[in-house]
PDB file of N, CA, C and O in Angstrom:
ATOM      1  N   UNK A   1      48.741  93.030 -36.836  1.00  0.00           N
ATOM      2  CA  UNK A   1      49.782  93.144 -37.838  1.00  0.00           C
ATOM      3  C   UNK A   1      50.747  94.253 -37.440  1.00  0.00           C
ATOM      4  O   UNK A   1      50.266  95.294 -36.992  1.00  0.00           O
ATOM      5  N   UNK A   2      51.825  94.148 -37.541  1.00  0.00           N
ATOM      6  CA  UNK A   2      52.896  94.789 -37.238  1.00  0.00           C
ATOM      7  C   UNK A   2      53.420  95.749 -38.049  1.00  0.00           C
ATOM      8  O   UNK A   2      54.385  95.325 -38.685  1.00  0.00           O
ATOM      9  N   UNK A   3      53.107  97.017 -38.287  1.00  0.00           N
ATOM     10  CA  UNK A   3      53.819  98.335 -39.725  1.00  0.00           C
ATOM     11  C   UNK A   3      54.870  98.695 -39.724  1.00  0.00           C
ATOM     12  O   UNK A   3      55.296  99.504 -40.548  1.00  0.00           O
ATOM     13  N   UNK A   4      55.710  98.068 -38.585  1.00  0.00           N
ATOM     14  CA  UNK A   4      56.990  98.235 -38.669  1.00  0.00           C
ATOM     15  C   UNK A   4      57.979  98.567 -39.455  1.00  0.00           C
ATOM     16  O   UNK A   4      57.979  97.417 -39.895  1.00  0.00           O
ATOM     17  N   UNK A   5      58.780  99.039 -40.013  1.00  0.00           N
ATOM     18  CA  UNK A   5      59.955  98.932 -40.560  1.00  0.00           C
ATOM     19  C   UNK A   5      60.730  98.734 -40.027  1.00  0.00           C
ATOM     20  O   UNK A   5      61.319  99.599 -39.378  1.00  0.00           O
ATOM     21  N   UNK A   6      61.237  96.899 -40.090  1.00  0.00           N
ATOM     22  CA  UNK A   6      62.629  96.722 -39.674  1.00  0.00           C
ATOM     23  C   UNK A   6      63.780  97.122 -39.962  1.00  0.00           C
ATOM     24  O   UNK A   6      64.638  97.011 -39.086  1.00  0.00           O
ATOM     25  N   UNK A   7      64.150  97.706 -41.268  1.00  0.00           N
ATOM     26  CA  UNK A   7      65.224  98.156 -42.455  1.00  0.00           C
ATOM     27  C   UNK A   7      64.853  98.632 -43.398  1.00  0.00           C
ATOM     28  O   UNK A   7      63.702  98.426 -43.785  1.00  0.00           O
ATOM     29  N   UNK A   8      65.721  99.430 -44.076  1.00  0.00           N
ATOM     30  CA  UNK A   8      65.133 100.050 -44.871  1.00  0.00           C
ATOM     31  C   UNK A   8      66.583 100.023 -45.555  1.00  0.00           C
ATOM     32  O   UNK A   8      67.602 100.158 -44.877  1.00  0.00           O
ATOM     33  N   UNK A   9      66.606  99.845 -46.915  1.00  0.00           N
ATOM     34  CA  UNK A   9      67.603  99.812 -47.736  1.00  0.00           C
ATOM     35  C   UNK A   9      67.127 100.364 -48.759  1.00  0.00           C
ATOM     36  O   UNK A   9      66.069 100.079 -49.321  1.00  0.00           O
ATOM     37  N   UNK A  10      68.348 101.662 -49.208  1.00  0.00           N
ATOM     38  CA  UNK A  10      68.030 102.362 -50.099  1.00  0.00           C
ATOM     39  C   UNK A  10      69.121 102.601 -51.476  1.00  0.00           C
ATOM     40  O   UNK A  10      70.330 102.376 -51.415  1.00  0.00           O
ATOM     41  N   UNK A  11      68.391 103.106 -52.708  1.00  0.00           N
ATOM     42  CA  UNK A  11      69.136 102.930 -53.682  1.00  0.00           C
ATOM     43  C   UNK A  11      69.221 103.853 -54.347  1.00  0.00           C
ATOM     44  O   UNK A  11      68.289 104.656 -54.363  1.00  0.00           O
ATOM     45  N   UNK A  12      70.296 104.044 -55.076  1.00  0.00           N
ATOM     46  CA  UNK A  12      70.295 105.299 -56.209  1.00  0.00           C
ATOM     47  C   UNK A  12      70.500 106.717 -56.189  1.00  0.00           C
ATOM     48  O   UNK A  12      70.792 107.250 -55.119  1.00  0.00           O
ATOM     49  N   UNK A  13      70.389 107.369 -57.190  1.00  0.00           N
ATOM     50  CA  UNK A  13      70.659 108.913 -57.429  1.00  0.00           C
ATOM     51  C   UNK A  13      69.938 109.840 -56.088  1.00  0.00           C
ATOM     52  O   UNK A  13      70.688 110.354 -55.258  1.00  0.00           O
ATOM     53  N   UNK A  14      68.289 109.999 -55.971  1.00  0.00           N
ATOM     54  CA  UNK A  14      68.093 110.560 -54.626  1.00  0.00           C
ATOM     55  C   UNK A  14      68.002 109.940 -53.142  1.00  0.00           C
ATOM     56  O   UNK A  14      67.344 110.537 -52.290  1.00  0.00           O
ATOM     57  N   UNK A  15      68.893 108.333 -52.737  1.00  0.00           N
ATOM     58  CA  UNK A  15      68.998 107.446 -51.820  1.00  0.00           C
ATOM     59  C   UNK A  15      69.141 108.852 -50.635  1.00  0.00           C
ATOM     60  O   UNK A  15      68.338 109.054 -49.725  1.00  0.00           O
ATOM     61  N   UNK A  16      69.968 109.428 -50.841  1.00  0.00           N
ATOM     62  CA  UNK A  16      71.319 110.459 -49.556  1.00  0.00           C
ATOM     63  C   UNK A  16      69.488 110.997 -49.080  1.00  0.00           C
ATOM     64  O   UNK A  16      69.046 110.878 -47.937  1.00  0.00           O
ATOM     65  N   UNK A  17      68.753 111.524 -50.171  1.00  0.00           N
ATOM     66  CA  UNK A  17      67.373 112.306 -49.529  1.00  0.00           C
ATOM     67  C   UNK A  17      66.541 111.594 -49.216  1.00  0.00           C
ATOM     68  O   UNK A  17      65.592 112.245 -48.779  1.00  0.00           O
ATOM     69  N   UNK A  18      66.319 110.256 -49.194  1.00  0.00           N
ATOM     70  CA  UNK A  18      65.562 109.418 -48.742  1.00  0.00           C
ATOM     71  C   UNK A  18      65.989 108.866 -47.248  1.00  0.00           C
ATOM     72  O   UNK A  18      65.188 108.339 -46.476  1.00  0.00           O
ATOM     73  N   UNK A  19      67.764 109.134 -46.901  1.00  0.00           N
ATOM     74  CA  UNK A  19      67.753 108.530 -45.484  1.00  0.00           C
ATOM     75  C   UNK A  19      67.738 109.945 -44.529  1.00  0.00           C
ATOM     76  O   UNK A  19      67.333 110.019 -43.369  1.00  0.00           O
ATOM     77  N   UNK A  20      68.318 111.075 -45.388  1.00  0.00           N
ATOM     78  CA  UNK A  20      67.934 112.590 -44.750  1.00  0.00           C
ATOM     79  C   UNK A  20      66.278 112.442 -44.151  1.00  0.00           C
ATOM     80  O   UNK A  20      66.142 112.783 -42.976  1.00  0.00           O
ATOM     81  N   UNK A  21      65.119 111.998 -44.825  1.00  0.00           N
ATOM     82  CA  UNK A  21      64.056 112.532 -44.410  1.00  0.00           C
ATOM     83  C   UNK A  21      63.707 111.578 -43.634  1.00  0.00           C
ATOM     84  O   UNK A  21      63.063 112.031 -42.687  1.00  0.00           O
ATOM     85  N   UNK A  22      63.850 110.307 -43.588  1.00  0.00           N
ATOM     86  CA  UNK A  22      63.766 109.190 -42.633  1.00  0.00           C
ATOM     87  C   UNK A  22      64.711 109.386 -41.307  1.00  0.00           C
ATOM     88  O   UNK A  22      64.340 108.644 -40.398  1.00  0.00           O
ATOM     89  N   UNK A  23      65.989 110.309 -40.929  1.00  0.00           N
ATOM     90  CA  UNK A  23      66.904 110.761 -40.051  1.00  0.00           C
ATOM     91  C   UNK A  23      65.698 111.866 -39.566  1.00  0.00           C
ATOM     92  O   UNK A  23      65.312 111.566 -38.436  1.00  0.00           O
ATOM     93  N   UNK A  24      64.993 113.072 -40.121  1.00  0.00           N
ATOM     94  CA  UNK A  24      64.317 113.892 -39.873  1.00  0.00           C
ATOM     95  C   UNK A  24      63.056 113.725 -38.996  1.00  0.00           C
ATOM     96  O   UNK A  24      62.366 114.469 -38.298  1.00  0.00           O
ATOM     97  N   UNK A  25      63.058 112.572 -39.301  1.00  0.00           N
ATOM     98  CA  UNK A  25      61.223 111.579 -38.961  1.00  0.00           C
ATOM     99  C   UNK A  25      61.660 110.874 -37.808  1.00  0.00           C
ATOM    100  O   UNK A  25      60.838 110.248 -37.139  1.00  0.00           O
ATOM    101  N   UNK A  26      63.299 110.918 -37.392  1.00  0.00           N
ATOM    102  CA  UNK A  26      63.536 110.550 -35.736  1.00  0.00           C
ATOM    103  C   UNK A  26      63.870 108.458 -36.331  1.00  0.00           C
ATOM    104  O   UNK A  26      63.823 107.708 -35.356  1.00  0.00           O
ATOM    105  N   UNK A  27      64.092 107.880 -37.418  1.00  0.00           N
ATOM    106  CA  UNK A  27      64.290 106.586 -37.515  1.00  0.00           C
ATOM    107  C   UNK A  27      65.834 106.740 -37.508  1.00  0.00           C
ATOM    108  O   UNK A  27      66.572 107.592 -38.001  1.00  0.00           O
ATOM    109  N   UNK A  28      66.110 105.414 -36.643  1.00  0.00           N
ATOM    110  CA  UNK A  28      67.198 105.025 -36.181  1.00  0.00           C
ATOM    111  C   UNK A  28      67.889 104.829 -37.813  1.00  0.00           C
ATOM    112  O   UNK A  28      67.395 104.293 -38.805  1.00  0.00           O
ATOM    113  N   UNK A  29      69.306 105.541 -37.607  1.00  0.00           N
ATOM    114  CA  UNK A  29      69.970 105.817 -38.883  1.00  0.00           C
ATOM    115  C   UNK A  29      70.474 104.371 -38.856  1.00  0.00           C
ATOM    116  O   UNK A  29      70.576 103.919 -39.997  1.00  0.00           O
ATOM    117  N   UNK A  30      70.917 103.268 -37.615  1.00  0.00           N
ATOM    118  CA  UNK A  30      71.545 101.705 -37.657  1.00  0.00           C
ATOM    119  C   UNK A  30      70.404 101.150 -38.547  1.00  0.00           C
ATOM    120  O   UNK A  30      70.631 100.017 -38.970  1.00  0.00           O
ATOM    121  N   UNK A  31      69.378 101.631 -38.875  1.00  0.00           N
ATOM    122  CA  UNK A  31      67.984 100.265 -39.680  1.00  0.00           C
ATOM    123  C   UNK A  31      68.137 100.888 -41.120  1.00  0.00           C
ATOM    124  O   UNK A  31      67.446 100.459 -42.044  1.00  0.00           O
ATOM    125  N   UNK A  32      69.096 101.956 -41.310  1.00  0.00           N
ATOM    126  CA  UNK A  32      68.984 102.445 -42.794  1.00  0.00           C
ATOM    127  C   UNK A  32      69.966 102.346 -43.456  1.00  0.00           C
ATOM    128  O   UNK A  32      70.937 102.973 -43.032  1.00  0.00           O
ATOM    129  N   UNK A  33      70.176 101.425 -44.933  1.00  0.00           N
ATOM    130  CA  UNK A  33      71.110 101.483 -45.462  1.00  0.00           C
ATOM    131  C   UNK A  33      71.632 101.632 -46.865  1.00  0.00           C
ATOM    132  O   UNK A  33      71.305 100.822 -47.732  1.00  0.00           O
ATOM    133  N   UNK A  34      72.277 102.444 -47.064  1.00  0.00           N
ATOM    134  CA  UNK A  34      72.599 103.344 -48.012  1.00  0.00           C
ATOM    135  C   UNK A  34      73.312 102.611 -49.340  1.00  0.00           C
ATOM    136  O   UNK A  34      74.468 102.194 -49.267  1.00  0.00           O
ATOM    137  N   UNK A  35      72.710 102.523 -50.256  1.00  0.00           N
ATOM    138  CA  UNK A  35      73.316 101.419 -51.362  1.00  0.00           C
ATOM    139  C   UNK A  35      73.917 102.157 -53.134  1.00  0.00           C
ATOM    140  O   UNK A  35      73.108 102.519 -53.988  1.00  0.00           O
ATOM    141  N   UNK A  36      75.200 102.213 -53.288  1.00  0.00           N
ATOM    142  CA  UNK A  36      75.262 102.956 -54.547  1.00  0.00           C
ATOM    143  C   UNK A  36      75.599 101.765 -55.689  1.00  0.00           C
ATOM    144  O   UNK A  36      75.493 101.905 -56.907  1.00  0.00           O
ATOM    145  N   UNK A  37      75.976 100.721 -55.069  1.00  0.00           N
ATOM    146  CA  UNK A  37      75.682  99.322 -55.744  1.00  0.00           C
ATOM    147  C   UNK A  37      74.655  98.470 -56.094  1.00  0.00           C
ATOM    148  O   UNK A  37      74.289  97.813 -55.119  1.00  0.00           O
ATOM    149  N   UNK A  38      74.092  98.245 -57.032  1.00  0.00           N
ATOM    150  CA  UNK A  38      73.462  97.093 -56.781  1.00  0.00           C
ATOM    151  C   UNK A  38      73.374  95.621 -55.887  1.00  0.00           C
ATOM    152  O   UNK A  38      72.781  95.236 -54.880  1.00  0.00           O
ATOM    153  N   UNK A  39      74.353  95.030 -56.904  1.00  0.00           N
ATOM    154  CA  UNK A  39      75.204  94.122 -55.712  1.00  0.00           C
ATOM    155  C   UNK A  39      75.190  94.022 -54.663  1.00  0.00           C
ATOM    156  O   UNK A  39      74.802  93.070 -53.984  1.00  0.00           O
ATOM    157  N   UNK A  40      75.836  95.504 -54.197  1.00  0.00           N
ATOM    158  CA  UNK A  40      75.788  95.363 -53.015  1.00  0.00           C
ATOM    159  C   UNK A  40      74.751  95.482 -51.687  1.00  0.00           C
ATOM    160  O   UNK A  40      75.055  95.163 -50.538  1.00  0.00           O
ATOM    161  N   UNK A  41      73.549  95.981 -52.097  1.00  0.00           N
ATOM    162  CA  UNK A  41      72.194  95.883 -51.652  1.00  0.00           C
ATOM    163  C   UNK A  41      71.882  94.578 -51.662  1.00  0.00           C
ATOM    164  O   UNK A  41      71.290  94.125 -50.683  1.00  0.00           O
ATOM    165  N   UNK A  42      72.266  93.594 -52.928  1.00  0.00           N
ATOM    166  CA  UNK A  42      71.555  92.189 -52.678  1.00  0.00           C
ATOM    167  C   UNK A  42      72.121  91.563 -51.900  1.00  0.00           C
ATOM    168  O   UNK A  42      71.474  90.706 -51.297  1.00  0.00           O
ATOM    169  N   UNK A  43      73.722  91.761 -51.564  1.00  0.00           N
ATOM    170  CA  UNK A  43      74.409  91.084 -51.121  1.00  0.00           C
ATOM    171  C   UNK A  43      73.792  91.283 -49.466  1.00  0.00           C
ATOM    172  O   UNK A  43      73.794  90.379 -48.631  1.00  0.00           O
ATOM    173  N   UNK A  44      73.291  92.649 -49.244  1.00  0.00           N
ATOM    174  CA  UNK A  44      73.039  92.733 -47.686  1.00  0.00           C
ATOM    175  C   UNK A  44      71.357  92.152 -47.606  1.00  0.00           C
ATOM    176  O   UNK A  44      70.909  91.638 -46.581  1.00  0.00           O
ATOM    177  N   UNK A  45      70.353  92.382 -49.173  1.00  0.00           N
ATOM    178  CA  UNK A  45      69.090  91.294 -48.812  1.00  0.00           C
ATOM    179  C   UNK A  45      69.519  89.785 -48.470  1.00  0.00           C
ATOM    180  O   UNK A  45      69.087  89.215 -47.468  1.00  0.00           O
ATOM    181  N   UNK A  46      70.201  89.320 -49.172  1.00  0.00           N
ATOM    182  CA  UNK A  46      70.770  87.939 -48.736  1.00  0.00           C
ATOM    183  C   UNK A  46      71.191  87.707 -47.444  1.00  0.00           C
ATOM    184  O   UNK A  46      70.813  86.656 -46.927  1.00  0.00           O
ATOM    185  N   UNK A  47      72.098  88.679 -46.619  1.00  0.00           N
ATOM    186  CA  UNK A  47      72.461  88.427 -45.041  1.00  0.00           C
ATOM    187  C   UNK A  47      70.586  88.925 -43.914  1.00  0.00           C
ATOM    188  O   UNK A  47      70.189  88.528 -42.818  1.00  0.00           O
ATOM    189  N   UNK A  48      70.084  89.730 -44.752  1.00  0.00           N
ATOM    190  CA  UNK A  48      69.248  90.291 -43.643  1.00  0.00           C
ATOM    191  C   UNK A  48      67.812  89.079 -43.911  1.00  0.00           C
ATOM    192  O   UNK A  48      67.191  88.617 -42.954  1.00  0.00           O
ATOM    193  N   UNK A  49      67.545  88.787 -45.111  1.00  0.00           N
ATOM    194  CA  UNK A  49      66.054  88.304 -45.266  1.00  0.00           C
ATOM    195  C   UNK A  49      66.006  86.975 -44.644  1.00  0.00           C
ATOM    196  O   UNK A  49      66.882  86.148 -44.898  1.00  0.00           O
ATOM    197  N   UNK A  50      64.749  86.645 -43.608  1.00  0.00           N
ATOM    198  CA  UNK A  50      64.611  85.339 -43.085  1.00  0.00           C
ATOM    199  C   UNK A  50      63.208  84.541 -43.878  1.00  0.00           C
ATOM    200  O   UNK A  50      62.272  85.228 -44.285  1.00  0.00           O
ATOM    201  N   UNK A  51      63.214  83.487 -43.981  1.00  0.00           N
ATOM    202  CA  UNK A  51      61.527  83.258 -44.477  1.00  0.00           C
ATOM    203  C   UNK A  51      60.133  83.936 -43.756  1.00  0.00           C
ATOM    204  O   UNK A  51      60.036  83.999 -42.531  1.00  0.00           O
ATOM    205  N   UNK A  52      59.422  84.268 -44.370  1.00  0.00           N
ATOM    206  CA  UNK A  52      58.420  84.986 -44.037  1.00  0.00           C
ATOM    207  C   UNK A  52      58.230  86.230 -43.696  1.00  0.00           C
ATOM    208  O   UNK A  52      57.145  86.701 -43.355  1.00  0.00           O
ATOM    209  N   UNK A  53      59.803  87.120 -43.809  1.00  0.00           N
ATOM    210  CA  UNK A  53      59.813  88.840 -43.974  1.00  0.00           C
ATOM    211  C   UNK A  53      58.799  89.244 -45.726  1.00  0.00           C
ATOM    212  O   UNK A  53      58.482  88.684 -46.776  1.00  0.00           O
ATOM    213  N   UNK A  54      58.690  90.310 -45.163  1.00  0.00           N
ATOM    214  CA  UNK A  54      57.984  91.232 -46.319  1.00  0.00           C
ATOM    215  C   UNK A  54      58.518  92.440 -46.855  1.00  0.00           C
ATOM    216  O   UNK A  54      58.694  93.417 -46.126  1.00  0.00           O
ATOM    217  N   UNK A  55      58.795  92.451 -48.089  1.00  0.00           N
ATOM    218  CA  UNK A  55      59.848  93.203 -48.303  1.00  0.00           C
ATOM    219  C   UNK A  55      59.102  94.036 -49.661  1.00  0.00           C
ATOM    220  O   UNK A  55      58.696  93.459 -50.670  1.00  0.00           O
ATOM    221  N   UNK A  56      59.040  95.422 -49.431  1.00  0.00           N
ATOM    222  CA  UNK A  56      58.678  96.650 -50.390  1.00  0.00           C
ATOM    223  C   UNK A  56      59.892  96.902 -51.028  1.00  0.00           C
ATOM    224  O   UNK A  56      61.018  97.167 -50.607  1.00  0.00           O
ATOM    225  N   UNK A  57      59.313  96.730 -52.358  1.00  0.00           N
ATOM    226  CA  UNK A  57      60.279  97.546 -53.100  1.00  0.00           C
ATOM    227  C   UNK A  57      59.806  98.637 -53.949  1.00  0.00           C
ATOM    228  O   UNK A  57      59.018  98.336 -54.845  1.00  0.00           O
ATOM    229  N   UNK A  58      60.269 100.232 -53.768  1.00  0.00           N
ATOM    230  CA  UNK A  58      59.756 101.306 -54.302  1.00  0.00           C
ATOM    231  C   UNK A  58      60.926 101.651 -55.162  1.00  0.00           C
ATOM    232  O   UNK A  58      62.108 101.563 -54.831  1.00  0.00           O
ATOM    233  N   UNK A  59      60.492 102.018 -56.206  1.00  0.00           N
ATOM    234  CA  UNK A  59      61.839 103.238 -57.426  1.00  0.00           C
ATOM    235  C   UNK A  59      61.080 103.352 -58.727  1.00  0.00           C
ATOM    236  O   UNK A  59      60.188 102.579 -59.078  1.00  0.00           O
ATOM    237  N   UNK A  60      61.539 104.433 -59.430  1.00  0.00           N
ATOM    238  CA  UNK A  60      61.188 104.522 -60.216  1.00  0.00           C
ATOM    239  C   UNK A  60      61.665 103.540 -61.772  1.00  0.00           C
ATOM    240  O   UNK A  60      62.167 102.420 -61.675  1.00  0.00           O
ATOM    241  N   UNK A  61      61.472 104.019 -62.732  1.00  0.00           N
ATOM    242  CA  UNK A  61      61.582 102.624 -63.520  1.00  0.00           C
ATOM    243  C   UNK A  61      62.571 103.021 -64.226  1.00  0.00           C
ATOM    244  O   UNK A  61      62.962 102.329 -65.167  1.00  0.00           O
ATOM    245  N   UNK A  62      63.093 104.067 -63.945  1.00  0.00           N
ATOM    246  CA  UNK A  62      64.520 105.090 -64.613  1.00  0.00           C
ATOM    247  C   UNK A  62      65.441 103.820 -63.951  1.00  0.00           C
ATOM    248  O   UNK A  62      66.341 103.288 -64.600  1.00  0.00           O
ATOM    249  N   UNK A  63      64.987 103.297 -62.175  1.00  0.00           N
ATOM    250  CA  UNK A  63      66.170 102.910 -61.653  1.00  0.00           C
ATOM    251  C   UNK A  63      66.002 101.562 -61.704  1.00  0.00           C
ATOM    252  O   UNK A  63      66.474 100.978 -60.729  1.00  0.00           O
ATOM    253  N   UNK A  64      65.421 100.797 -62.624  1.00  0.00           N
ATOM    254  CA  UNK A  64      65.388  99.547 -62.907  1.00  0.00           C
ATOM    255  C   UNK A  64      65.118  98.609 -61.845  1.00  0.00           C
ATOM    256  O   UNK A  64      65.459  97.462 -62.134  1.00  0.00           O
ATOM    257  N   UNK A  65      64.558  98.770 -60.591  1.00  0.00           N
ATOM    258  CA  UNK A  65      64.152  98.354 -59.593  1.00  0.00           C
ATOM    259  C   UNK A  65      63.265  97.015 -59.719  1.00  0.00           C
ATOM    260  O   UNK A  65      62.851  96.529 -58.667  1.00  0.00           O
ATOM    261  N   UNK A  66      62.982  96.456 -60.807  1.00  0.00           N
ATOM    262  CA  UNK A  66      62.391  95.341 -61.440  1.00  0.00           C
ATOM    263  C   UNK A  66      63.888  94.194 -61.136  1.00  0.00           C
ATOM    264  O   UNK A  66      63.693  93.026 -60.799  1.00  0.00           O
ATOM    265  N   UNK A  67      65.278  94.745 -61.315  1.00  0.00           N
ATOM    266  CA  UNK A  67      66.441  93.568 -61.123  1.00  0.00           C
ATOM    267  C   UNK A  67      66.178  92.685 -59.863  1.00  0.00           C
ATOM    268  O   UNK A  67      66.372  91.475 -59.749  1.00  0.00           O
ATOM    269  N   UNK A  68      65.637  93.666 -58.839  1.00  0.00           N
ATOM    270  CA  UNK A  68      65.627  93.918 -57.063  1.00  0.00           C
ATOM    271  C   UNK A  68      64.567  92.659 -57.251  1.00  0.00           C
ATOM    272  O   UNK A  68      64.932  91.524 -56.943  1.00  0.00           O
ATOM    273  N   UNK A  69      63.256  92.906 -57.763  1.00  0.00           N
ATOM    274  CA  UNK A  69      62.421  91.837 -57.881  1.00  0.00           C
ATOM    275  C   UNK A  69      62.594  90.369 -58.206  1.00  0.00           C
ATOM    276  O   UNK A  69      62.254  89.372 -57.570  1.00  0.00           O
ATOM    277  N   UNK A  70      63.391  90.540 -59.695  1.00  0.00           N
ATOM    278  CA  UNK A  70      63.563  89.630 -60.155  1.00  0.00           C
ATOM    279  C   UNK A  70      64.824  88.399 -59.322  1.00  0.00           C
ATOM    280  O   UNK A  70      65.103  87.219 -59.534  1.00  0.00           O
ATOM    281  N   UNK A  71      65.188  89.175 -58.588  1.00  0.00           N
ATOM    282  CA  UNK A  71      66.998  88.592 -57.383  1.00  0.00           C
ATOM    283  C   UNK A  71      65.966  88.059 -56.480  1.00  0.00           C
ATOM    284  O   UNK A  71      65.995  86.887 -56.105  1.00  0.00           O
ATOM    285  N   UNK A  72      65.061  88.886 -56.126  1.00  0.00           N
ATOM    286  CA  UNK A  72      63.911  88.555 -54.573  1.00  0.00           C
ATOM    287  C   UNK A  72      63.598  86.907 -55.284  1.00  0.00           C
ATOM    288  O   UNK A  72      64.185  85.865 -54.992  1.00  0.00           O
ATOM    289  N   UNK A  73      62.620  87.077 -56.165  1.00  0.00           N
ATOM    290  CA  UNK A  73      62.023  85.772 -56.752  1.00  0.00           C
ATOM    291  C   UNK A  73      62.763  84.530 -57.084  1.00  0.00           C
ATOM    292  O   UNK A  73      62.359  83.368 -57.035  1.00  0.00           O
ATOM    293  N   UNK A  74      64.065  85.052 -57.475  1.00  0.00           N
ATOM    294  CA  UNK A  74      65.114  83.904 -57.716  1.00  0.00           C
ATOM    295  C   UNK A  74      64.923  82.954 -56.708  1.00  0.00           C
ATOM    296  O   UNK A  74      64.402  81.839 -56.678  1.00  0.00           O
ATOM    297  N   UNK A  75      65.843  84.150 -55.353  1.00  0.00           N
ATOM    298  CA  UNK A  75      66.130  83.713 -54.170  1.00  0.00           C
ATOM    299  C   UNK A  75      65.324  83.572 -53.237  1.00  0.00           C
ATOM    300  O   UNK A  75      65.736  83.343 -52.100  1.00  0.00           O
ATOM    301  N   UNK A  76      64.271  83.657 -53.463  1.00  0.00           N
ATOM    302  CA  UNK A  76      62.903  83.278 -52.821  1.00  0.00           C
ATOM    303  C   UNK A  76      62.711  81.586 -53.104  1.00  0.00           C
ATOM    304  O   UNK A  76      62.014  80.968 -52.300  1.00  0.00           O
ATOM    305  N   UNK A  77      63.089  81.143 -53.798  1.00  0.00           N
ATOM    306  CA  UNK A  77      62.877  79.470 -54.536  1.00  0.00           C
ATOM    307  C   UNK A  77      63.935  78.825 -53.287  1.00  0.00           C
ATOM    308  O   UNK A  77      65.067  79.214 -53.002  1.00  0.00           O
ATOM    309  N   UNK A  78      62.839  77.295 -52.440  1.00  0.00           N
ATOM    310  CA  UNK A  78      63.255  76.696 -51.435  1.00  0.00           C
ATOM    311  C   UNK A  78      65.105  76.176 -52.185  1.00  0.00           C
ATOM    312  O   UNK A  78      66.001  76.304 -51.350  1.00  0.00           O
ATOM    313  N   UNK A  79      65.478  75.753 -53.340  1.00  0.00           N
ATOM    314  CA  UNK A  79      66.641  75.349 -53.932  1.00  0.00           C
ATOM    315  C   UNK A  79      67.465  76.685 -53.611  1.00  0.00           C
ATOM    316  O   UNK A  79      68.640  76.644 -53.245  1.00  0.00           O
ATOM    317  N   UNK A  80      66.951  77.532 -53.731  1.00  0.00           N
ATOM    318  CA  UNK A  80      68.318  78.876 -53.906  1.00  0.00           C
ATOM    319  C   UNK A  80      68.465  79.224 -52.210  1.00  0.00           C
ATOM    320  O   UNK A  80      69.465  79.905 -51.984  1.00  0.00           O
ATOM    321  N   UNK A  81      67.655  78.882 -50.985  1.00  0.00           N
ATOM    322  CA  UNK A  81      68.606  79.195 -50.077  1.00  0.00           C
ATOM    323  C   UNK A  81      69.611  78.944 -49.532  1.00  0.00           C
ATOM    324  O   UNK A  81      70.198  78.055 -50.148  1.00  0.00           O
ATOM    325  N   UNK A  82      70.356  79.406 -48.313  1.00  0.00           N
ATOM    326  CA  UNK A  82      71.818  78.671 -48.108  1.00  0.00           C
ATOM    327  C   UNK A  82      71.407  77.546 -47.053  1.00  0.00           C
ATOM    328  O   UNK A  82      70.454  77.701 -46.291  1.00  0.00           O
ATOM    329  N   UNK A  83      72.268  76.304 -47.071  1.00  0.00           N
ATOM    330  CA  UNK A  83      71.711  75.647 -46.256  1.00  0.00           C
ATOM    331  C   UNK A  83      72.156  75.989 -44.655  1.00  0.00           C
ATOM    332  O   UNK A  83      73.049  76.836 -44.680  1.00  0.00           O
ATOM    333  N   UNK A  84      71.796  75.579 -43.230  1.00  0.00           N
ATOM    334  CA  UNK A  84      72.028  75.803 -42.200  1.00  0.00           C
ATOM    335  C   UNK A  84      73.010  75.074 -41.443  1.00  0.00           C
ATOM    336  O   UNK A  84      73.061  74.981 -40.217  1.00  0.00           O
ATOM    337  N   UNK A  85      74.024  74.409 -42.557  1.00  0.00           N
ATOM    338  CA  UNK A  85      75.410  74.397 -41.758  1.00  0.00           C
ATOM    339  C   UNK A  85      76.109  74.546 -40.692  1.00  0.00           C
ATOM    340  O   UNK A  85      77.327  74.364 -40.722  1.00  0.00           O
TER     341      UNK A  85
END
């Protein structure tokens, strides 16, 4: 099994100290990305997620991080992907 972190997308009020200590820990700052949108985090899960990635989601419940879930599960359903055009 692979522990990789391919990406790491981050959210919210302490995001800036979450890619500081991941920059500190020597991870490539191109796999980290910095989100003050909602939106706009899903908009980049939608370009990055392929079938069969695994995707953590950590926050506290101040930051409503349950939306993140509930977008995953939507768009997790074989009807909601894009087709391969």
């Amino acid at each position: 099994m692979n522990s990789a972190v391919d990406h790491a997308l981050v959210f919210g009020q302490y995001a800036e100290h979450v890619v500081a200590g991941a920059k500190s820990t020597g991870a490539s700052l191109n796999r980290i990305s910095l989100f003050h949108d909602l939106s706009m985090l899903q908009t980049m899960l939608d370009c990055l997620l392929t079938p069969g990635d695994v995707v953590v989601v950590k926050g506290s419940r101040s930051m409503h991080m349950e939306r993140v879930v509930d977008w995953l599960i939507e768009h997790s359903r074989p009807e909601s992907h894009r087709s391969a055009a």
